[in-house]
N, CA, C and O atoms as CSV, one atom per row, in Angstrom:
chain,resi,resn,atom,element,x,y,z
A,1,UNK,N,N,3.635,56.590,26.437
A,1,UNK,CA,C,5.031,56.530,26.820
A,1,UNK,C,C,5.827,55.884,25.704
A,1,UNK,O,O,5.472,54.755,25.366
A,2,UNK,N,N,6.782,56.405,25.129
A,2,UNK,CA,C,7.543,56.040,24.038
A,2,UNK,C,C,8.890,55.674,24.790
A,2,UNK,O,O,9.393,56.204,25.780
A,3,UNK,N,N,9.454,54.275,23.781
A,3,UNK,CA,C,10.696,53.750,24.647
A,3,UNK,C,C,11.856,54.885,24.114
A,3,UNK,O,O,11.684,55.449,23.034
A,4,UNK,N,N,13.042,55.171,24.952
A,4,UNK,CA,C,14.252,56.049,24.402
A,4,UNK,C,C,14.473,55.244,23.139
A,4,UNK,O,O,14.237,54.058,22.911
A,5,UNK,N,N,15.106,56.414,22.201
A,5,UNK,CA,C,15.626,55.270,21.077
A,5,UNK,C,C,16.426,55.050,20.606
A,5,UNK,O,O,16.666,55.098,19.400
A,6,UNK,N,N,17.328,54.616,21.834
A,6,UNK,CA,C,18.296,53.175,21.791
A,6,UNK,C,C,17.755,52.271,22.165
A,6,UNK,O,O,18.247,51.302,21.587
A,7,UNK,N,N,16.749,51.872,23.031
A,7,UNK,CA,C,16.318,50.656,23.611
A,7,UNK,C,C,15.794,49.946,22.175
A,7,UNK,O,O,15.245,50.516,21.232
A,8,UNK,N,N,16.114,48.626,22.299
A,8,UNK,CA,C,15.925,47.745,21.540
A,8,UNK,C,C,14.341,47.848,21.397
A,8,UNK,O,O,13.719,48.551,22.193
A,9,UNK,N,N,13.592,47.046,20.234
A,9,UNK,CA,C,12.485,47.134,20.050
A,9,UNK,C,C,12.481,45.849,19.765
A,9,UNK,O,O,13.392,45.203,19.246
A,10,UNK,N,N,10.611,45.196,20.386
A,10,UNK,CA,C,10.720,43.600,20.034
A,10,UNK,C,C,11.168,42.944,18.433
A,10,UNK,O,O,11.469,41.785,18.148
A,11,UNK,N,N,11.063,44.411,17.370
A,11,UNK,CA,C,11.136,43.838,15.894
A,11,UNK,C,C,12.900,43.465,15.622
A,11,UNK,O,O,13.433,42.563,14.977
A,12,UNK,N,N,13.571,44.797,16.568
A,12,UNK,CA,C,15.251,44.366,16.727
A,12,UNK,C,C,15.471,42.789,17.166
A,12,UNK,O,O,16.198,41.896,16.731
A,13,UNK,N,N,14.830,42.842,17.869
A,13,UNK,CA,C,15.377,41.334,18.723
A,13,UNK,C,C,14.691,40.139,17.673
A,13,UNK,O,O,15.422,39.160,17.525
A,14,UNK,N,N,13.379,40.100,16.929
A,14,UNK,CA,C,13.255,38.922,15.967
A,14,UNK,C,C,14.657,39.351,14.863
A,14,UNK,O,O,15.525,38.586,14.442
A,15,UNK,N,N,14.566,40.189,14.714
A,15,UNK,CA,C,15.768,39.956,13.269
A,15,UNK,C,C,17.125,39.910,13.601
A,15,UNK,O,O,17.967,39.667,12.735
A,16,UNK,N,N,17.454,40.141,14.893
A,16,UNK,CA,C,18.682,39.761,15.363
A,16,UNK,C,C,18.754,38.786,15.431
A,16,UNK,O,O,19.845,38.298,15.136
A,17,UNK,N,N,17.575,37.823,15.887
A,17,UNK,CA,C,17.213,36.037,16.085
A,17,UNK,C,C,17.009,35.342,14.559
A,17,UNK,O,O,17.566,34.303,14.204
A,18,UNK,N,N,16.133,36.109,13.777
A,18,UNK,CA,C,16.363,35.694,12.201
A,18,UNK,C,C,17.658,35.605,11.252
A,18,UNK,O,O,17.853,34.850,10.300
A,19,UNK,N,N,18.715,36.878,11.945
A,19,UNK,CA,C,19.931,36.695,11.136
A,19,UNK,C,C,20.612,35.641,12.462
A,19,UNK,O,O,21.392,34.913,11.847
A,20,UNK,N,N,20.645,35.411,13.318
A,20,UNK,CA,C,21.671,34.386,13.966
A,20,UNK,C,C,21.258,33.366,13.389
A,20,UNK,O,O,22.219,32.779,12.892
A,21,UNK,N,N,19.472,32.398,13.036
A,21,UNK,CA,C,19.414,31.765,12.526
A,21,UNK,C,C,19.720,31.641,10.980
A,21,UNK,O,O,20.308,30.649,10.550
A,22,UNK,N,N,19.421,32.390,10.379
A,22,UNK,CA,C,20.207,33.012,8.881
A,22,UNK,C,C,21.820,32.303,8.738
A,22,UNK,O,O,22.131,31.570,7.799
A,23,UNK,N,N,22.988,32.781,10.149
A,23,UNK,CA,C,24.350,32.909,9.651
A,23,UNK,C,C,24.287,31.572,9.714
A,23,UNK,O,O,24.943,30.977,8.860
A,24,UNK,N,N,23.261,30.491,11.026
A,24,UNK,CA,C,24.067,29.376,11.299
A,24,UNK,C,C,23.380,28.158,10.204
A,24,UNK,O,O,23.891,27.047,10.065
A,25,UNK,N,N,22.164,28.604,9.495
A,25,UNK,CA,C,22.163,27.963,8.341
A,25,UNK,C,C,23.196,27.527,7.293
A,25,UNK,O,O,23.653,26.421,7.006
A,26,UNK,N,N,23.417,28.782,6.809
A,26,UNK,CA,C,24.206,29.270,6.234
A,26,UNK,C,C,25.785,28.259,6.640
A,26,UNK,O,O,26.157,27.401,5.840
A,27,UNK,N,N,26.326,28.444,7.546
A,27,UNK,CA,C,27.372,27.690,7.945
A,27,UNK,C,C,27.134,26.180,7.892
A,27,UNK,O,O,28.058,25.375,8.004
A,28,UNK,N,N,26.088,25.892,7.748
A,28,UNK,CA,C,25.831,24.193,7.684
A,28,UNK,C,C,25.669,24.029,6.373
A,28,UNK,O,O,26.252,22.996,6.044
A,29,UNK,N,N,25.090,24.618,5.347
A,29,UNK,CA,C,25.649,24.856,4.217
A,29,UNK,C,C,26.626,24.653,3.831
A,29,UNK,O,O,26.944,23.721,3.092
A,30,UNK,N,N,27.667,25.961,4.500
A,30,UNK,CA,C,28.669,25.339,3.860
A,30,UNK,C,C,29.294,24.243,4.317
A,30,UNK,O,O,30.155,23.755,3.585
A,31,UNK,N,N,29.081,23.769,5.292
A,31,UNK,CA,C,29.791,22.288,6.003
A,31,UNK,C,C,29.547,21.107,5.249
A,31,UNK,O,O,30.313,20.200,4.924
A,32,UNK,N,N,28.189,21.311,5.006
A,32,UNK,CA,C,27.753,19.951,4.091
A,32,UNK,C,C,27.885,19.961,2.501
A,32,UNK,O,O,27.970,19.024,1.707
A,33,UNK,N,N,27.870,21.686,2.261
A,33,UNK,CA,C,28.985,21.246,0.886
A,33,UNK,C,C,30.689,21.320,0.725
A,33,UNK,O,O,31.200,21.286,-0.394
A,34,UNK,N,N,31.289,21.397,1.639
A,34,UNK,CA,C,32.328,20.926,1.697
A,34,UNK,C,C,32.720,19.374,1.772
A,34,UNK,O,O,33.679,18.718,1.366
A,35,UNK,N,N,31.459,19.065,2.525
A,35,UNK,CA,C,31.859,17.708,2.641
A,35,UNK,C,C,31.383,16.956,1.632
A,35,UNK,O,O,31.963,15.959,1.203
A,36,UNK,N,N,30.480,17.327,1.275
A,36,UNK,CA,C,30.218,16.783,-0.407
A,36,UNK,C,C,31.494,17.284,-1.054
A,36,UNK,O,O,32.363,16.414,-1.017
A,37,UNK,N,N,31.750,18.023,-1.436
A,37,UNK,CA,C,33.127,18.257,-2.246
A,37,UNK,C,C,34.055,17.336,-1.854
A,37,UNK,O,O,34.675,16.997,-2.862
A,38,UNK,N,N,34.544,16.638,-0.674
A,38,UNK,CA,C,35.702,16.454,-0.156
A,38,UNK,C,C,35.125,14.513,-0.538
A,38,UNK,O,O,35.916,13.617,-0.833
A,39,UNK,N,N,33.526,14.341,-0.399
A,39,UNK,CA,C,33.503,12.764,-0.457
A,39,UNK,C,C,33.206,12.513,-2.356
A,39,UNK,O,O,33.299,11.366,-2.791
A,40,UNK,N,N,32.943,13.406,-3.095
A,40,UNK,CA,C,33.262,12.987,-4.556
A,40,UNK,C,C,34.623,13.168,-5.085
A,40,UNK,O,O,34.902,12.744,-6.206
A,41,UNK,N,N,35.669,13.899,-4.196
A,41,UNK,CA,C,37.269,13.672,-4.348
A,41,UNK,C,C,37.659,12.220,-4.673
A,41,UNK,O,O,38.123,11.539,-5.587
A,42,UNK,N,N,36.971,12.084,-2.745
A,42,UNK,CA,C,37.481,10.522,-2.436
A,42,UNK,C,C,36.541,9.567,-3.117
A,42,UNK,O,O,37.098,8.481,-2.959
A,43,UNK,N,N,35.279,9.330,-3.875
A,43,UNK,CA,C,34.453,8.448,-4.777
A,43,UNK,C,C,35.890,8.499,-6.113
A,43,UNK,O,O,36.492,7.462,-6.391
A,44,UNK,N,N,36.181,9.631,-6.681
A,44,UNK,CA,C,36.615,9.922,-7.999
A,44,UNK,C,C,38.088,8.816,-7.097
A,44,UNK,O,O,38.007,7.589,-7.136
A,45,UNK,N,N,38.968,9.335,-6.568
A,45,UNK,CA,C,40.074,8.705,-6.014
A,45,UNK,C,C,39.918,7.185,-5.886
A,45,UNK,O,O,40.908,6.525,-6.203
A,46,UNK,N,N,38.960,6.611,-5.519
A,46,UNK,CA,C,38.181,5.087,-5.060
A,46,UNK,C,C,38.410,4.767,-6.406
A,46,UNK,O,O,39.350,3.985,-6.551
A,47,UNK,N,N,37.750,5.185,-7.617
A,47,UNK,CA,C,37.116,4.665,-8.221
A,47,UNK,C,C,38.573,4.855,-9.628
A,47,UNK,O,O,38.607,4.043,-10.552
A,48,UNK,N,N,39.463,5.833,-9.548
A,48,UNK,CA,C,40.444,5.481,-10.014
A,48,UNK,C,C,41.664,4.104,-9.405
A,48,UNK,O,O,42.408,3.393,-10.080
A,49,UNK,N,N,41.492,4.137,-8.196
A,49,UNK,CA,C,42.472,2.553,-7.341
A,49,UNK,C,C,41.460,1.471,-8.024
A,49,UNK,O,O,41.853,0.429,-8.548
A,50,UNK,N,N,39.863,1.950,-7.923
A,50,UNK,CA,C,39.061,0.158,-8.596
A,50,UNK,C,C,39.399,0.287,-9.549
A,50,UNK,O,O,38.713,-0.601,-10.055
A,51,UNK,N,N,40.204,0.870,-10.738
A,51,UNK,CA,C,40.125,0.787,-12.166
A,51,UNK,C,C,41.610,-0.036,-12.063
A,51,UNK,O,O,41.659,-1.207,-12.439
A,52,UNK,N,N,42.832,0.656,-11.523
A,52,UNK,CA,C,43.525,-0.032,-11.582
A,52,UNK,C,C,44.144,-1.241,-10.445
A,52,UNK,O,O,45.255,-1.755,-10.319
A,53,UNK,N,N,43.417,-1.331,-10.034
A,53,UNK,CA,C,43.519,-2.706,-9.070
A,53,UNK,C,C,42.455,-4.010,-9.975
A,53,UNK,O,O,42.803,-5.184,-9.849
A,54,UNK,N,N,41.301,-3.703,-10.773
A,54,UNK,CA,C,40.660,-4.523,-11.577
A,54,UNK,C,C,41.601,-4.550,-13.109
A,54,UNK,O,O,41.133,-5.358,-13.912
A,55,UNK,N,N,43.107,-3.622,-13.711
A,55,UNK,CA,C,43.543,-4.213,-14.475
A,55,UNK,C,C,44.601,-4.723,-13.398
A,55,UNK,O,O,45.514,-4.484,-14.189
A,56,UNK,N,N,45.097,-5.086,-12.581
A,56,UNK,CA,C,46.233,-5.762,-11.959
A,56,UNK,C,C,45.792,-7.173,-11.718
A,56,UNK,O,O,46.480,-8.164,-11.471
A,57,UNK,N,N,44.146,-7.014,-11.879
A,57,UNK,CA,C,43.665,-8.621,-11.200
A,57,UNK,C,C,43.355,-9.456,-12.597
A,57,UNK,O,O,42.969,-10.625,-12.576
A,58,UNK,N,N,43.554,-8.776,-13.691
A,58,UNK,CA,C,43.218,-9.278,-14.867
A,58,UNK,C,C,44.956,-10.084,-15.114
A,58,UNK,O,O,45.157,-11.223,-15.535
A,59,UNK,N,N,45.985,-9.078,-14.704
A,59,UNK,CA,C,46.742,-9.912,-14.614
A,59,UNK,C,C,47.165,-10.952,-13.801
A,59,UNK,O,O,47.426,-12.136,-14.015
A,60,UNK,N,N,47.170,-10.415,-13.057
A,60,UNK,CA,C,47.235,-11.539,-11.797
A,60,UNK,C,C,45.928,-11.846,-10.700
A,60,UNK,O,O,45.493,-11.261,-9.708
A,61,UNK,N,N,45.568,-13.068,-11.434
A,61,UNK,CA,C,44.433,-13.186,-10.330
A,61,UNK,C,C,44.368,-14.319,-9.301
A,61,UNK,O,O,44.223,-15.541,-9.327
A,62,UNK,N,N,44.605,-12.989,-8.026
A,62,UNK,CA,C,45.092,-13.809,-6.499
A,62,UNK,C,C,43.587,-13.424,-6.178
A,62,UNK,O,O,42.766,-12.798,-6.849
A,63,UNK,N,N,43.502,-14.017,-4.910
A,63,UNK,CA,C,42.585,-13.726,-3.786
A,63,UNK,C,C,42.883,-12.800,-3.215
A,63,UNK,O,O,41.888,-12.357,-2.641
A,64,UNK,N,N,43.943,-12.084,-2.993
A,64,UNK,CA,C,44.491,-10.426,-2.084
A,64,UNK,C,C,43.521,-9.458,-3.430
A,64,UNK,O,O,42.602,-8.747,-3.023
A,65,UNK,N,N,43.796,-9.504,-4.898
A,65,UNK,CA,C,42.996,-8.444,-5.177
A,65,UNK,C,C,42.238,-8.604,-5.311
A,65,UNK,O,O,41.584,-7.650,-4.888
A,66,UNK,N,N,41.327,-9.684,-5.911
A,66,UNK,CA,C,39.726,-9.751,-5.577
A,66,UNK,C,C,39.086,-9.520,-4.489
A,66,UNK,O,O,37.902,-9.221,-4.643
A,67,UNK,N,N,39.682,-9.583,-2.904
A,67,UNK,CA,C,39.283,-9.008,-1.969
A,67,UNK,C,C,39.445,-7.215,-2.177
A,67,UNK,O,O,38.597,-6.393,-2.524
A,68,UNK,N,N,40.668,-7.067,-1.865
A,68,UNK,CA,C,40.529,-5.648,-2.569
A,68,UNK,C,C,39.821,-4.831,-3.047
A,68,UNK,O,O,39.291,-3.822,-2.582
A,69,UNK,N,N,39.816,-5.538,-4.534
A,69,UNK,CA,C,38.111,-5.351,-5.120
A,69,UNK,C,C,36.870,-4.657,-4.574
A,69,UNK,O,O,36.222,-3.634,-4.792
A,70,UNK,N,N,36.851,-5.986,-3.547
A,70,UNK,CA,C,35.336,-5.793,-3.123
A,70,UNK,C,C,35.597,-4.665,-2.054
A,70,UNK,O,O,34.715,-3.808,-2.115
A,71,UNK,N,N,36.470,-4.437,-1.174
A,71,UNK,CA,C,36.218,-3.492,-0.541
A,71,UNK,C,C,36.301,-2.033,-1.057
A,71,UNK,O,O,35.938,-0.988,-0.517
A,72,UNK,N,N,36.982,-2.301,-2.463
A,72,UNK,CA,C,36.687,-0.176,-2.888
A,72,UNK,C,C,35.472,-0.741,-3.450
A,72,UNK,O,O,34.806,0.292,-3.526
A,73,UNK,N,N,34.799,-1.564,-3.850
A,73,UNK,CA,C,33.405,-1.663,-4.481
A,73,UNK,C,C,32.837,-1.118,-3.082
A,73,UNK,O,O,32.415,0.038,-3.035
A,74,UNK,N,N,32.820,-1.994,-1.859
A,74,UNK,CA,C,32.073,-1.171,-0.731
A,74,UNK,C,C,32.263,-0.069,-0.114
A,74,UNK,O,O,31.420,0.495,0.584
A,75,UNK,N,N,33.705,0.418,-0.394
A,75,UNK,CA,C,33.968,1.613,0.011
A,75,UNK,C,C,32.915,3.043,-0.884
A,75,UNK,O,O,32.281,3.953,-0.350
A,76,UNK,N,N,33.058,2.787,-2.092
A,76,UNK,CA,C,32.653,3.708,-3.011
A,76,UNK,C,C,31.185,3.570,-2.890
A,76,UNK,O,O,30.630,4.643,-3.126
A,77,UNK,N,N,30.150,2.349,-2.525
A,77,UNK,CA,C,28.881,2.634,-2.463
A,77,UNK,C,C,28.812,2.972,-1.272
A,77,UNK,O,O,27.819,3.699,-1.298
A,78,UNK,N,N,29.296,2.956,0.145
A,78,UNK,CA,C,29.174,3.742,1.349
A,78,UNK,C,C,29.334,5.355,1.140
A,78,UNK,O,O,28.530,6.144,1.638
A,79,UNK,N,N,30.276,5.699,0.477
A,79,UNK,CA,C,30.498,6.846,-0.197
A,79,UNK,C,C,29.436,7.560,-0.944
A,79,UNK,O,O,29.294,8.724,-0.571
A,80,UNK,N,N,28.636,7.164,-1.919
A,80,UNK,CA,C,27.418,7.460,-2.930
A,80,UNK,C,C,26.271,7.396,-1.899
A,80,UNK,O,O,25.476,8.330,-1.998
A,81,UNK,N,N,25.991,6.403,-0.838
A,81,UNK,CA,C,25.065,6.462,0.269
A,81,UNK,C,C,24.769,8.110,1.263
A,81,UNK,O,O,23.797,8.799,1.572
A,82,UNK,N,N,26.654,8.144,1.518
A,82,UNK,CA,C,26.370,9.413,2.364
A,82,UNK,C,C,26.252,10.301,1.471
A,82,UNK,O,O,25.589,11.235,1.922
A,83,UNK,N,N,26.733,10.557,-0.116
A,83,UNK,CA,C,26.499,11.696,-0.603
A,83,UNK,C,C,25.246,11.485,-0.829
A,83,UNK,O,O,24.659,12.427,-0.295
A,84,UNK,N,N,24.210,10.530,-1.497
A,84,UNK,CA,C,22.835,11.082,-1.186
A,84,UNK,C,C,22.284,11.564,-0.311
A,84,UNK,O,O,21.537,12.533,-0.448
A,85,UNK,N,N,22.562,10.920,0.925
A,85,UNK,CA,C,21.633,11.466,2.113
A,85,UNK,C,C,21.889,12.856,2.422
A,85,UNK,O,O,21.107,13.589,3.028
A,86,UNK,N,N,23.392,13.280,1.828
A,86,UNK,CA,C,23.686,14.456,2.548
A,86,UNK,C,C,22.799,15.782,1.415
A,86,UNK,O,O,22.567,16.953,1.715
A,87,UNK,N,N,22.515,15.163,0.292
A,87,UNK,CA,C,21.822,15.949,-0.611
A,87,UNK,C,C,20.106,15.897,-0.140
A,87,UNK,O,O,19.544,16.989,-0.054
A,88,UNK,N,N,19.589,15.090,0.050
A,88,UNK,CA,C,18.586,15.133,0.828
A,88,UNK,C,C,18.256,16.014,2.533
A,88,UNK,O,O,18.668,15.883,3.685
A,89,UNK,N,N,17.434,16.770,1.916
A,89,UNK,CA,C,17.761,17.544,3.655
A,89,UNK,C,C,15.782,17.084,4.361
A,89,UNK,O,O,14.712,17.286,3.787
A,90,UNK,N,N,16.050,16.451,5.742
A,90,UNK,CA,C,14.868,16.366,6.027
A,90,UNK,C,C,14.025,17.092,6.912
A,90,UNK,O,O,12.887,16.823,7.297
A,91,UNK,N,N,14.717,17.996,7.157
A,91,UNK,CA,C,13.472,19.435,7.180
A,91,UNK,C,C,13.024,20.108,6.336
A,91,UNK,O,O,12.391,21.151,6.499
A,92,UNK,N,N,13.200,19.779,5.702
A,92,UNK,CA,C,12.616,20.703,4.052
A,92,UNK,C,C,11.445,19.283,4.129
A,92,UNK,O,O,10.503,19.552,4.875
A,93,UNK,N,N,11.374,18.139,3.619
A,93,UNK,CA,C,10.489,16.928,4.158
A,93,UNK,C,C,9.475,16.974,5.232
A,93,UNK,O,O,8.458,16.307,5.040
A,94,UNK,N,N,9.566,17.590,6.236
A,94,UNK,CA,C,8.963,17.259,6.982
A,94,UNK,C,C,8.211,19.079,7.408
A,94,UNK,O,O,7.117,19.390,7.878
A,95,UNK,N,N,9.147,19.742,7.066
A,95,UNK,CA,C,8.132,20.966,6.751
A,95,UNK,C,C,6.986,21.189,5.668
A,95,UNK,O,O,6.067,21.998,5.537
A,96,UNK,N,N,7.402,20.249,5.051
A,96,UNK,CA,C,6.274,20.171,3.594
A,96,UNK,C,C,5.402,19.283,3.724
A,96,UNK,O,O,4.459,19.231,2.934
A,97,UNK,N,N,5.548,18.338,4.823
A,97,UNK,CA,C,4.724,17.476,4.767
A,97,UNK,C,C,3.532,18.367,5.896
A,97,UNK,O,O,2.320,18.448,5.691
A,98,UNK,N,N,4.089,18.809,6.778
A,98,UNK,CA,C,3.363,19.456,7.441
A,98,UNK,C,C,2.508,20.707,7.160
A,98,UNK,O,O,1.617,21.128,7.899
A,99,UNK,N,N,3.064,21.462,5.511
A,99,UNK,CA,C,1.836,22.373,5.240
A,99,UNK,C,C,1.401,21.318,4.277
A,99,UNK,O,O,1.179,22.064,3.323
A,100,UNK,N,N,1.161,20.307,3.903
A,100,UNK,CA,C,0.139,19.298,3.580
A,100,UNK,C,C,-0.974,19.230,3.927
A,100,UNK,O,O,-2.085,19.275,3.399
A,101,UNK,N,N,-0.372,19.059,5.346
A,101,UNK,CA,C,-1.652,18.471,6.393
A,101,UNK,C,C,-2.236,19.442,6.875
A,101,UNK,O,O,-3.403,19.373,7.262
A,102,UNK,N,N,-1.278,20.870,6.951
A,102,UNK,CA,C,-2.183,22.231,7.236
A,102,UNK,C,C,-3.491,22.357,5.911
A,102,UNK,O,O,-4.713,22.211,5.942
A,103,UNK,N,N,-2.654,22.648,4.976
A,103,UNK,CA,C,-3.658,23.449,4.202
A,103,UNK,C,C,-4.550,22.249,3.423
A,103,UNK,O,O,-5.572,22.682,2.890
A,104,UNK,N,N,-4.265,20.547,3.259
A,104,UNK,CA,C,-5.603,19.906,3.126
A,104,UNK,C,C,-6.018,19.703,4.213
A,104,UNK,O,O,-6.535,18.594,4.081
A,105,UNK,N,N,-6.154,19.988,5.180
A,105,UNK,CA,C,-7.211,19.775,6.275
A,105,UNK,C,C,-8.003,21.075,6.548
A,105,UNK,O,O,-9.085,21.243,7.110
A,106,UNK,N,N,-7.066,22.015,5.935
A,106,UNK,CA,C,-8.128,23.690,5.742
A,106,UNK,C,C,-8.923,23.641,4.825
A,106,UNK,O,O,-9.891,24.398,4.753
A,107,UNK,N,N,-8.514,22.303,3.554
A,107,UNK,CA,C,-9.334,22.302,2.135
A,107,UNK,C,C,-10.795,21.594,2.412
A,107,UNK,O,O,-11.891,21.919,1.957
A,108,UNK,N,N,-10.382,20.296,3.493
A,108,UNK,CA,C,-11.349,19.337,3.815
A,108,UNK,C,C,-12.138,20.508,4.383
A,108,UNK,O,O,-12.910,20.997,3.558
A,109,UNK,N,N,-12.141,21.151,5.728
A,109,UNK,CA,C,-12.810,21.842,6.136
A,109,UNK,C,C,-14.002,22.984,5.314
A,109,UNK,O,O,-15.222,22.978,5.479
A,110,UNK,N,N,-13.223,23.884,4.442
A,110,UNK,CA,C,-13.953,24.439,3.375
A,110,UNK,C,C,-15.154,23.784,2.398
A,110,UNK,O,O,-16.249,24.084,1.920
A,111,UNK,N,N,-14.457,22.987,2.424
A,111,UNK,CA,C,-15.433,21.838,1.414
A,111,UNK,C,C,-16.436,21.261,2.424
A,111,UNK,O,O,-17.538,21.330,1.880
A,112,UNK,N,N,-16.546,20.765,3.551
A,112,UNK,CA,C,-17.691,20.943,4.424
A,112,UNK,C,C,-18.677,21.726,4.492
A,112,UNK,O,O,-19.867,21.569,4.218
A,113,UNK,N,N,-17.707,23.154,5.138
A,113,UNK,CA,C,-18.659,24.221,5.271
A,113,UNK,C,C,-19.460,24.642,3.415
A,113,UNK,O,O,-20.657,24.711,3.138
A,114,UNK,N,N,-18.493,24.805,2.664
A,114,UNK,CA,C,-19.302,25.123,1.316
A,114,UNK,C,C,-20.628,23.608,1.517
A,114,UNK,O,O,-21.728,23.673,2.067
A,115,UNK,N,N,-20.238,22.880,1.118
A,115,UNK,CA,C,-21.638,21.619,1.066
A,115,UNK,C,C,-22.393,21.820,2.296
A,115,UNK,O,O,-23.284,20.977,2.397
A,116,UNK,N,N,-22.340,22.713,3.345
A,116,UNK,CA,C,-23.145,22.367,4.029
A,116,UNK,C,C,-24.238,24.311,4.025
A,116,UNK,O,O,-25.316,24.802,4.359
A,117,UNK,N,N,-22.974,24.647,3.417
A,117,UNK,CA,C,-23.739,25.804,2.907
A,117,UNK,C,C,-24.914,25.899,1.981
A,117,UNK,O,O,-26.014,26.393,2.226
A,118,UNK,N,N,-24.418,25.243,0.683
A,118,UNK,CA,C,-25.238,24.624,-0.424
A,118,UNK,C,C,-26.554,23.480,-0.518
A,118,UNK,O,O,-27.328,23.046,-1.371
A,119,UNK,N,N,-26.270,23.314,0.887
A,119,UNK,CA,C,-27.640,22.349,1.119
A,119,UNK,C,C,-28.179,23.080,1.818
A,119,UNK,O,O,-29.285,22.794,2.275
C-alpha cells in the first residue's frame, strides 16, 4: 500500500522540524550578534566619557569625578564580562564534552576487547 502523494512522509516532517530548528537558530544568532554590536557601541562610548572625565579629574580633582571614574571603570568591565560570555556559547561545550565521553569510552572499550583478544 503506497501513501497518496500529497500525504506527508516521515522524511517531510524531520526536515520541516530541521529547518524550524535551522530558522530559530539562526534568529538567536542574529540576536546575540546584535547585541554584541550594540554592547561594543556602548564599551567604545564608556570608554570615550572614561577618557574624558579622567582629563577633567586631572584638572580638577574632586571626589564627584573620581567616583565617576570608578563607575565607567565598572560599567565598561560589566560590559567586556557580558560580551565574553555572549561569545562563548555553552552548547557547543557541553555537546563536545559529551562526544568525549562517547567516543573515549568507545576507545576504552576497544582497547579491552583488542587486549583481551591478544591474550
Amino acid at each position: 500500500m503506497n501513501s497518496p502523494p500529497d500525504a506527508p512522509t516521515p522524511d517531510d516532517a524531520d526536515l520541516g522540524l530541521s529547518l524550524a530548528e535551522a530558522e530559530q537558530s539562526l534568529e538567536q544568532l542574529k540576536a546575540r550578534y546584535l547585541q554584541v554590536q550594540q554592547d561594543l557601541q556602548d564599551k567604545a562610548a564608556l570608554q570615550d566619557d572614561l577618557a574624558a572625565t579622567k582629563a577633567e579629574f586631572r584638572r580638577q580633582r574632586t571626589p564627584a569625578l573620581r567616583s565617576e571614574i570608578k563607575q565607567l571603570q565598572h560599567r565598561i568591565e560589566e560590559l567586556e564580562i557580558a560580551l565574553e560570555s555572549q561569545l562563548v556559547s555553552w552548547g557547543w561545550v557541553r555537546e563536545t564534552f559529551w562526544q568525549i565521553v562517547r567516543f573515549g569510552g568507545l576507545g576504552v572499550i576497544l582497547g579491552w576487547l583488542l587486549r583481551s583478544w591478544a591474550n
